[in-house]
C-alpha positions in Angstrom: 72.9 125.4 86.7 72.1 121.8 87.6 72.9 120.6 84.1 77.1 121.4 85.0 76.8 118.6 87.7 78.1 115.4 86.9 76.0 112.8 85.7 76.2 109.5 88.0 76.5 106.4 85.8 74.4 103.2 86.8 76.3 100.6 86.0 74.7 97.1 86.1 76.7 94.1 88.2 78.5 92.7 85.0 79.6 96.4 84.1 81.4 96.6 87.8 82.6 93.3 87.7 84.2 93.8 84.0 85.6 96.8 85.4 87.6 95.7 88.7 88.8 92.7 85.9 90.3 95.5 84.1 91.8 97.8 86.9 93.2 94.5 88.7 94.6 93.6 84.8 96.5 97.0 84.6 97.4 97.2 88.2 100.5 94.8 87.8 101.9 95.6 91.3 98.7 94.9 93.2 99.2 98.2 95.6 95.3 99.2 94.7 96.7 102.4 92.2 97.2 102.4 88.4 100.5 104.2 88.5 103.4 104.5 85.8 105.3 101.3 86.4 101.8 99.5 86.1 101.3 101.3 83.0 104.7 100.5 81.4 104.3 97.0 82.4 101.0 96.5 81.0 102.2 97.8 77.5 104.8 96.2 77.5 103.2 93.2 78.0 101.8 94.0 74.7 104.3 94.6 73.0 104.1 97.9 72.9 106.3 101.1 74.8 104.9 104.0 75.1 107.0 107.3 76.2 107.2 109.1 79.5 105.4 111.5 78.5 102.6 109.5 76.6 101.9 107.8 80.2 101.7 111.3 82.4 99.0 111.9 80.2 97.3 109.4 80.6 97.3 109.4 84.2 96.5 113.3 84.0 93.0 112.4 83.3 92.7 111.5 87.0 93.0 114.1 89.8 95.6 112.5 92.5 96.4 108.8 92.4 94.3 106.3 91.0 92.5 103.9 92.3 89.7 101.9 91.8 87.1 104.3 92.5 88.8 106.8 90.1 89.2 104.4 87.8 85.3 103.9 87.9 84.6 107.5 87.5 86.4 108.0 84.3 85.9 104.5 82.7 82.1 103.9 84.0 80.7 106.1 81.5 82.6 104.5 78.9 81.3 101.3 79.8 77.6 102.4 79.7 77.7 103.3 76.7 79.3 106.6 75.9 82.8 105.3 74.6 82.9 106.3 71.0 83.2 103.2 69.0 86.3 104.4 67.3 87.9 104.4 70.4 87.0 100.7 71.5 87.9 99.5 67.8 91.2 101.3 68.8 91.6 99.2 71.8 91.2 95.9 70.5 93.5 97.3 67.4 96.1 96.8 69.7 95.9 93.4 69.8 95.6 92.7 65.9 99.1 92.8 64.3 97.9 92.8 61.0 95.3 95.4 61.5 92.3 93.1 59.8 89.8 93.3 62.5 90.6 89.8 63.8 92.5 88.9 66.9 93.7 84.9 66.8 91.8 82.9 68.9 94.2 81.3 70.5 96.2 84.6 71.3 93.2 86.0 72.8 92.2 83.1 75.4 96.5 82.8 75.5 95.9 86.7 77.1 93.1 86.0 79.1 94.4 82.9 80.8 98.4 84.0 81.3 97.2 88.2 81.8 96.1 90.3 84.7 93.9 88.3 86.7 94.5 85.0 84.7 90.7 83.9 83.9 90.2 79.8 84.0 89.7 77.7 81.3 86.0 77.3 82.7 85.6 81.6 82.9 87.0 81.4 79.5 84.2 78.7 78.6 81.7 80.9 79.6 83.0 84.0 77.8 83.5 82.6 74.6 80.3 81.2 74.5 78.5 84.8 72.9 82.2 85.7 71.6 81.9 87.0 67.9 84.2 84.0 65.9 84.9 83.8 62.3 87.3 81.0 61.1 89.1 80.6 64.8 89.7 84.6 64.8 87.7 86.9 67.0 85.5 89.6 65.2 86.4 92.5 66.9 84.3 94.6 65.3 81.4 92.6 65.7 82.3 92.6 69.5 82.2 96.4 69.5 78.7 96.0 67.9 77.6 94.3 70.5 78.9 96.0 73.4 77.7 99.6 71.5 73.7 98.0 71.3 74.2 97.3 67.5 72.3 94.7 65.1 73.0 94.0 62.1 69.5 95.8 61.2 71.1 99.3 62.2 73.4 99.1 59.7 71.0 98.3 56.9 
């Protein structure tokens, strides 16, 4: 029964790197776990407040506390590939208050500069460079395109 073992995700250097961003983003206190006050601060940082009980389970996904090697093992799949696109669409839908598929420009680099690990103007830069733009407003939907493998042929 080798095919119940868990398959090990490769992830490439950009994948990891992405993915410590993210954990250090949510991990408001800095202690090196994703607990519930980190939680609670990083939706409400959004603008959003989830219950109680809407945060245990989340945090029920993950046997014992978690850290950044849990974090990895339930999020490196996702990143390789696997996350249904719905559910990526539904992340950056959290960010577009008018539910259009576009996130401000200026919103989102006011995020990534003032948020979590506070990326420079130059990191930014770099970033924004291959970012999906229409009209000053970020295509999000393009973005999960890209990150899913998509061109525009594979729609056709």
């Amino acid at each position: 029964m080798a095919d119940d073992a868990p398959k090990r995700v490769k992830l490439s250097q950009r994948q990891m790197q992405e993915l410590k961003e993210a954990f250090t983003m949510i991990d408001q206190d800095r202690d090196g776990f994703i607990g519930m006050e980190d939680l609670k601060d990083m939706f409400s940082s959004l603008g959003r407040v989830p219950s109680d009980e809407d945060l245990k389970g989340m945090l029920k996904e993950c046997p014992g506390q978690l850290n950044f090697t849990s974090f990895l093992t339930l999020f490196g799949d996702k990143v390789s590939g696997t996350d249904p696109e719905q559910t990526l669409r539904n992340a950056f839908c959290m960010f577009d208050e008018d539910n259009q598929g576009f996130i401000p420009e200026d919103y989102l680099k006011d995020l990534l500069e003032n948020m979590g690990d506070n990326f420079t103007k130059e990191e930014i830069k770099n970033v924004w460079k291959d970012a999906p733009l229409d009209n000053k407003k970020f295509d999000y939907n393009a973005m999960v395109d890209i990150i899913k493998g998509k061109s525009k042929e594979d729609e056709e």
